[in-house]
C-alpha positions in Angstrom: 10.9 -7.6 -20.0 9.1 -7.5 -16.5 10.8 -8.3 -13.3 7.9 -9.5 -11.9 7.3 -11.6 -15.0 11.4 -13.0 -14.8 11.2 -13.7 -11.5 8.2 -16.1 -11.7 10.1 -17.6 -15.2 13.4 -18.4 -13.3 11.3 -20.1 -10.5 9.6 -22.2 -13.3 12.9 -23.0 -15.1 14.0 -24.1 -12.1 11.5 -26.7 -11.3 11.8 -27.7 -14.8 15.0 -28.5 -14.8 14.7 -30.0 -11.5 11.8 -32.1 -12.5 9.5 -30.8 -10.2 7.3 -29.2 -12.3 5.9 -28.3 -16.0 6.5 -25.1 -17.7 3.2 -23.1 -17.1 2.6 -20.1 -19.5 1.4 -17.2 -17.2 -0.8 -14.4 -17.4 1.5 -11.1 -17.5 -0.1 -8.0 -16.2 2.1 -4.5 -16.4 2.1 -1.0 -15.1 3.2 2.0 -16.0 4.5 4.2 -13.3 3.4 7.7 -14.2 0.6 10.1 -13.4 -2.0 8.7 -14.0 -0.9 5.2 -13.7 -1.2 3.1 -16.3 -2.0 -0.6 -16.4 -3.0 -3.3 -18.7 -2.8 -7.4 -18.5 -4.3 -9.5 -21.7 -5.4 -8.1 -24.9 -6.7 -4.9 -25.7 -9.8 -4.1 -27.5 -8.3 -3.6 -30.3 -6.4 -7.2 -29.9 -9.5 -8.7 -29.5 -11.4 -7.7 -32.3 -8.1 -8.1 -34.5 -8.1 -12.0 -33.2 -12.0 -12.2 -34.2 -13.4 -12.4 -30.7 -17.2 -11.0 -30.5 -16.8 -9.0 -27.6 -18.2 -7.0 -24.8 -17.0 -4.2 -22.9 -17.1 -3.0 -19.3 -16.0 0.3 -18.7 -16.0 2.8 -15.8 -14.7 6.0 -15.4 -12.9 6.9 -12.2 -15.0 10.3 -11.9 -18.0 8.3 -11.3 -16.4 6.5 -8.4 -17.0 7.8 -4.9 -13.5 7.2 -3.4 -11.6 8.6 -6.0 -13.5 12.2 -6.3 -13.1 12.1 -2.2 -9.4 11.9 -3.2 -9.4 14.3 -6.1 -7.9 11.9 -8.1 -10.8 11.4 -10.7 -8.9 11.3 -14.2 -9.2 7.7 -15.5 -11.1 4.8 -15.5 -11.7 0.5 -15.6 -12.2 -1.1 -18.4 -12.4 -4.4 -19.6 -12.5 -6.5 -22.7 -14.7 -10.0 -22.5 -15.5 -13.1 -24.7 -19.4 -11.9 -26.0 -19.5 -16.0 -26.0 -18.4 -17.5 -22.9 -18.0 -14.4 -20.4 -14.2 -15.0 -20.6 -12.2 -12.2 -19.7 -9.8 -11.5 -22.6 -8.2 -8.2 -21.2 -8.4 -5.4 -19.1 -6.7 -1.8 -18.3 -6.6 0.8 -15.5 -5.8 4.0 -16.3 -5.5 6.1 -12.7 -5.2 6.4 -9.3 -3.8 2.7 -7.7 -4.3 1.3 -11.2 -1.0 -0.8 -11.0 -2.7 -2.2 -7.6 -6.2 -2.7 -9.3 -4.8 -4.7 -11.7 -4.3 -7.9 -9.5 -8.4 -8.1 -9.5 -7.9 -9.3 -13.4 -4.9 -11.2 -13.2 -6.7 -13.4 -10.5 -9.6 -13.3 -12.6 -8.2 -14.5 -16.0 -5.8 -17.1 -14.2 -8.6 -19.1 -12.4 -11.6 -18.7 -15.3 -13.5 -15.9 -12.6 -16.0 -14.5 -15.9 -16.9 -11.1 -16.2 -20.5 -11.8 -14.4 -18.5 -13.1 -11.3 -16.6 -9.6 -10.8 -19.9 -7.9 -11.5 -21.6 -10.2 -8.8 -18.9 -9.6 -6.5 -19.8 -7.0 -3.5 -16.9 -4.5 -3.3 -16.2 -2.1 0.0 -17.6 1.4 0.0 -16.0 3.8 -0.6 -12.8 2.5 -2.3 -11.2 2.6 -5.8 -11.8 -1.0 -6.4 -15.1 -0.3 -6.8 -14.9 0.9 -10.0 -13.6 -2.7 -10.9 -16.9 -3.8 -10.2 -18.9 -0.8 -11.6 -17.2 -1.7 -14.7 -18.3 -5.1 -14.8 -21.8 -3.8 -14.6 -22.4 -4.9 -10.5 -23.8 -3.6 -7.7 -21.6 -0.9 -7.5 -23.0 0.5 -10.4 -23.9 4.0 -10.1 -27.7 5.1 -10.2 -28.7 5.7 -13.5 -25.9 4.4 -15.5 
């Protein structure tokens, strides 16, 4: 459906068929190309609770980050869906500026086991729209009083 997503199964297929390697199922972020940009990889809230997961959320809106009201570009936010239990992250979606490029933080994240803490932990530059990732997670980018 994705031609990021067939791209990476006709290398595996390959390898497969050449021996050289296992069929891995992979994490599949998207994006939605409009304005504001819309993107999403792993379940949704609403998947989560559906599938039983106690859950937590992280959730930022883009008008509370610095670098996007310096870019007038303020509509949106971060948000993401974790395992309550473990810290997993089960989901996330970007709705806004860059949010197709934000994206990658998650994918990276849910494909090496980085837990929700980890992103929160994680010092992001000043000023720039990743730092709502972070915010979201509850870190250090957290705006005062929030």
């Amino acid at each position: 459906m994705f031609t990021h997503a067939a791209r990476d199964e006709s290398e595996q297929l390959y390898q497969a068929i050449t021996k050289k390697s296992e069929i891995i199922k992979k994490i599949i972020p998207y994006a939605i190309f409009t304005d504001p940009e819309i993107a999403s990889v792993g379940l949704t809230e609403k998947e989560a609770v559906d599938k039983d997961f106690a859950i937590k959320i992280g959730k930022q809106p883009f008008s509370r980050v610095a670098r996007a009201l310096a870019m007038g570009t303020s509509r949106g936010f971060v948000k993401i869906i974790a395992n309550e239990k473990d810290d997993t992250i089960l989901g996330a979606q970007i709705i806004g500026e860059s949010a197709g490029e934000l994206i990658h933080e998650f994918v990276l994240a849910m494909n090496n086991n980085i837990k929700f803490r980890d992103i929160a932990k994680s010092i992001h530059i000043h000023p720039t729209l990743a730092e709502g990732v972070n915010s979201a997670a509850g870190g250090v980018h957290k705006p005062a009083g929030t």
